[in-house]
N, C-alpha and C positions, 0 to 999 in steps of 0.2 A: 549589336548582339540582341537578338529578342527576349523577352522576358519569362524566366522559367516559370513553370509553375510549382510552387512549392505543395511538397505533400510530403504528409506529417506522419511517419508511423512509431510512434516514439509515446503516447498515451499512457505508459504507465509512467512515465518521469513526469508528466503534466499534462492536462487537455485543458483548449478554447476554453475561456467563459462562454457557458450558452448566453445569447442576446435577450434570453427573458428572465434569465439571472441579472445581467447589468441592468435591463430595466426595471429589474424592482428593487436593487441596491441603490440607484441614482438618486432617489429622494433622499437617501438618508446621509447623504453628503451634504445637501443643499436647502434642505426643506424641515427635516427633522433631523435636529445635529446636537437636540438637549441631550446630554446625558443620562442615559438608562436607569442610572440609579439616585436622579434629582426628584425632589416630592414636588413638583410646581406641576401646572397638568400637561406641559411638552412632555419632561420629563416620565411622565405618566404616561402618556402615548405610546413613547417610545418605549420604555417598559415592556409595553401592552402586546409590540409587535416584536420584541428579543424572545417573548415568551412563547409566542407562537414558530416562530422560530426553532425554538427547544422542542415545540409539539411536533413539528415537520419532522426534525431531526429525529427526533424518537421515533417515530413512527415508522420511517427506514428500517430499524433493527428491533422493534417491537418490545421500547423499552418504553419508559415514563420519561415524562419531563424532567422533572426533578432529578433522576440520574444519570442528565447530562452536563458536564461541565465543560464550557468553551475554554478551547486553547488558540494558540495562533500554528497549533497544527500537529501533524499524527507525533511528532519527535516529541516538542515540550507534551504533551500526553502520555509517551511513552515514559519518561521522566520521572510526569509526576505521579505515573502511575508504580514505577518499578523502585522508585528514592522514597516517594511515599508511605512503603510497607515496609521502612527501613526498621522502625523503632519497634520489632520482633524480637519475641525470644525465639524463634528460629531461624537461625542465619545460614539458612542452601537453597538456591534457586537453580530450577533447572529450565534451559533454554537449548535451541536448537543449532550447530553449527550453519547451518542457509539462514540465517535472521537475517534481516538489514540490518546497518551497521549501526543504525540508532539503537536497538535493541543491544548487539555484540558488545559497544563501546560503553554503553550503561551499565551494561553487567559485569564489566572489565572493573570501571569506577565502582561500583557494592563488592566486587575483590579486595578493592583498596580500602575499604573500610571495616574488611575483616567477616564478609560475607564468603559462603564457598558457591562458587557456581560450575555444574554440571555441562558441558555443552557435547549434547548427543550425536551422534553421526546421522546423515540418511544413507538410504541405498543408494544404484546409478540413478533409479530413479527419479531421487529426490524425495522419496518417502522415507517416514520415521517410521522405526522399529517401534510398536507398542510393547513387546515384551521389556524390550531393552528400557523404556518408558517405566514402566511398572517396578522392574529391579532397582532402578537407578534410584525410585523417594525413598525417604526415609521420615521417622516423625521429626526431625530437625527441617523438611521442605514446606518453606514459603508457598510457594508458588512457582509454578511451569510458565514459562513467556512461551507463545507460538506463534508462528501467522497461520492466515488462513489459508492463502494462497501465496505462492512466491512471487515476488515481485519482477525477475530475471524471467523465471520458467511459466512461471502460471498454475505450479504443481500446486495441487488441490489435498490437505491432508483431512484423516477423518477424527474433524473435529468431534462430531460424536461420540468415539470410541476414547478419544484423548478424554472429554470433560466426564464420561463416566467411571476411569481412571481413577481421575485427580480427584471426583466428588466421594469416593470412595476412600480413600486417604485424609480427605481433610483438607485438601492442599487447592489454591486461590488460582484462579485459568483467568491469564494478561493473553486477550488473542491481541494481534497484533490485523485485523484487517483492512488496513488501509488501500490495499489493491484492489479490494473486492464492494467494498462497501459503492452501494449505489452501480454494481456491474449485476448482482445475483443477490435474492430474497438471502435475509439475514434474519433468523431468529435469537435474539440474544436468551430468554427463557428457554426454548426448546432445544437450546445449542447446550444450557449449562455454563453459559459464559460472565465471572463474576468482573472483566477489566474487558472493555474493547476498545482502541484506538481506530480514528478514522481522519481525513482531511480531502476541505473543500476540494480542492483543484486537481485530487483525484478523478472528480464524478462531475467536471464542469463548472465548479465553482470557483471562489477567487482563492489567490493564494493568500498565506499567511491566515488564515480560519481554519481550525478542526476542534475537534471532542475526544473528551475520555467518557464514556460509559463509565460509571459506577454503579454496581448493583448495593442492596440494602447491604448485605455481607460484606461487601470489601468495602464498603463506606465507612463500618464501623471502625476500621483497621489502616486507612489511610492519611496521612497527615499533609498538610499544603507545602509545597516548596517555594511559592510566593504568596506572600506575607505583606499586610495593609490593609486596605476598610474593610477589607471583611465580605469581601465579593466574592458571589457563587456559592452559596452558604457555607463557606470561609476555607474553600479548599483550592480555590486560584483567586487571588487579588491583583487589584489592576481595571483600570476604565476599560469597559468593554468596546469591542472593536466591532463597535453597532452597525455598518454597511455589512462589511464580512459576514457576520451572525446572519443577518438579512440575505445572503448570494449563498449562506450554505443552506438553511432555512428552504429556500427557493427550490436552489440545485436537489435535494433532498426527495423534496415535491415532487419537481419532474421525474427525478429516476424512480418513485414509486411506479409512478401511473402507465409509465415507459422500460420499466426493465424485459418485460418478455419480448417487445416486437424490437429492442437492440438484439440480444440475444442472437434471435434469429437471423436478422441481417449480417449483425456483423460476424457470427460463426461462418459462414457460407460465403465472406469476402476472406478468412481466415484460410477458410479448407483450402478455396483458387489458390492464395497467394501459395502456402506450402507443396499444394502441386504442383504448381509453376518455380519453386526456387528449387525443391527436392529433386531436379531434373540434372541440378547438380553432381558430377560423379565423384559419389563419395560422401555425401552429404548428408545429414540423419538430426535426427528435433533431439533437443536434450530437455529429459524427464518425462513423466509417467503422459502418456499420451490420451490415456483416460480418462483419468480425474488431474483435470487443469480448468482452468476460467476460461473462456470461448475467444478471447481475441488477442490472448497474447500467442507469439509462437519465436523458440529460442533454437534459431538454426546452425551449424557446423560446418563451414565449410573446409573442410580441409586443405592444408597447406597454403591458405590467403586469410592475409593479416587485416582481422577485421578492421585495424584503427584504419588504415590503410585506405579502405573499400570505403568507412564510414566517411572517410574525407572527399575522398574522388566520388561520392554520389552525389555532394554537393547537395541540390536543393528537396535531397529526398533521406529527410530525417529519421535516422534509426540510433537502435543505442547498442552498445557491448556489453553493457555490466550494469550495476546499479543507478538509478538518473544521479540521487545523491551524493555520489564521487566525486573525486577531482578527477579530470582527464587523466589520465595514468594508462602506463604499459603492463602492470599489473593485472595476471588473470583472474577472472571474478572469484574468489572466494566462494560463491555458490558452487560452482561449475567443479572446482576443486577439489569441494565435499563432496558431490556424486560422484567423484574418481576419476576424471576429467585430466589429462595431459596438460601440462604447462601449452603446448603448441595446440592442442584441443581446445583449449577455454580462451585461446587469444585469436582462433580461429571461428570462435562462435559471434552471432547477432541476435538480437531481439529487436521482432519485430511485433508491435504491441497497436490493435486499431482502435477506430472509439465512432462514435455518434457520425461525426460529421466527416468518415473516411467514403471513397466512390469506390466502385464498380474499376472504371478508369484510372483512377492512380494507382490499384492493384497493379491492373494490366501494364501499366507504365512503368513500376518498381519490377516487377521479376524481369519485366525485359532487361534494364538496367544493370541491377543487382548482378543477375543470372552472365552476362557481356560483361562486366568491369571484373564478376570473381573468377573466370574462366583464362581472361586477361590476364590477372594477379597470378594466378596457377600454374600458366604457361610461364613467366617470366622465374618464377620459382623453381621450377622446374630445369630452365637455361642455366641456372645458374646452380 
């Protein structure tokens, strides 16, 4: 049997380490492996290069150095972002029903500790109501968690309108953009965003590395959830995870210098794909087709089970739902809140591109796709 070509449209669960990410993570396996935080002058080195690191990383969302803190990624960020502003005299946080479930389950956990949490509707679209926003705080409200973009849909909300909301109330904005970071310019000042989550292997880096954003404001207010020497001026403790640091540092870099000419590319391999699978009858994008991120796209095909289709593509990688899940028959919970049919949301795909997708495995997946779901349909149909 000849050897398939694998091709990968699955990018928002994980993307390749770029190869000039591993090659400037590789020293620090091998060559510089003192600890960051030893005063001998390896140690000192090494330091020297965690810091610039942090400057890379800032520089992405046009924050400082200093108000970044390494995580081992967007979730313990989220964590110690949303457990950290426990010790409040105001116990309401409002979040949005499409969160990832790292955000959902954390907020579930600050219920159980006698916290109230709000979780808002969106429309089909997948857009939040700002009125319904505005009504729902109260001066008992924490802080709003959101993302920036969906991680299923790609749906794009206006962060703008949310942080001048919340800035207006008093109230502390957790954006959650780990989808987007390193895909589309990110201003954390300009946005009004006092908490933003992010992780390497989103944007080509390794996994188990990301950052919380902490702006001056919510620094005052946050406390660590891991506890010891007193690392990251004492709000995560723990030997840092100096390769990582170095491959998000990097990854960081590149998606500066590179975000407008992906953009371009990969939108225009995004558009083909959707008019080559939407050829489908019956078949329609779920969420606001406007304002979404450029290379995801979450298609419907009616009456074919996507787990079904996702297996029999075999070496052409797509996802259903969240990358984060267990494999499950379960409809995505996203899909659900836009109003989505139990048979609607188990009928849907996302297909998500990144850097390193062709021309070619487009053209190769909708032929596929478009034959195995037409297959599934008719067989549904017989029966």
């Amino acid at each position: 049997m000849p050897h398939q070509q694998h091709i990968y449209l699955d990018n928002n669960a994980t993307t390749r380490v770029d190869e000039r990410v591993l090659k400037a993570m590789l020293p620090y396996f091998t060559d510089f492996y003192a600890n960051s935080t030893s005063q001998h002058i390896a140690g000192l080195s090494v330091n020297e290069a965690v810091e610039n690191a942090a400057w890379q990383t800032a520089d992405l969302i046009n924050a400082d150095a200093d108000e970044i803190i390494f995580t081992s990624g967007a979730t313990e960020a989220i964590n110690l972002a949303i457990k950290g502003l426990a010790d409040q005299s105001r116990k309401h946080i409002v979040t949005v029903a499409t969160e990832h479930k790292a955000v959902l389950e954390t907020c579930r956990f600050m219920e159980s500790i006698g916290f109230e949490v709000s979780y808002l509707p969106v429309d089909r679209e997948g857009v939040l109501d700002l009125n319904l926003l505005n009504e729902i705080i109260t001066d008992k409200t924490l802080v709003f968690i959101g993302m920036l973009s969906n991680n299923e849909t790609g749906v794009i909300q206006n962060v703008s309108e949310i942080s001048a909301i919340l800035k207006s109330k008093n109230v502390l904005f957790l954006c959650d953009a780990t989808q987007v970071v390193g895909r589309i310019p990110i201003d954390v000042k300009a946005l009004g965003i006092d908490l933003l989550t992010l992780s390497a292997h989103k944007f080509y880096g390794p996994k188990g590395v990301g950052a919380l954003y902490v702006s001056a404001k919510a620094k005052l207010k946050l406390l660590p959830q891991i506890t010891g020497g007193g690392h990251q001026r004492k709000l995560r403790s723990g030997t840092l995870n100096v390769p990582g640091i170095i491959g998000l540092g990097k990854a960081a870099e590149i998606a500066v210098n590179e975000l407008e000419t992906a953009k371009n590319r990969i939108e225009i391999l995004r558009n083909k794909l959707e008019k080559g699978l939407l050829q489908f009858e019956g078949s329609f994008i779920n969420g606001n087709i406007q304002n979404r991120i450029y290379n995801t796209s979450n298609i419907c095909f009616p009456g074919v089970n996507s787990e079904k289709l996702i297996m029999a593509l075999g070496n052409i990688s797509v996802s259903n739902g969240a990358s984060c899940s267990a494999v499950t028959s379960e409809p995505s919970h996203v899909l659900k809140a836009m109003g989505l049919s139990d048979e609607e949301a188990l009928s849907s795909i996302r297909f998500s591109l990144g850097r390193f997708t062709t021309l070619e495995e487009i053209d190769i997946a909708v032929e596929r796709v478009l034959t195995l779901a037409r297959e599934f349909a008719t067989k549904t149909l017989r029966h």
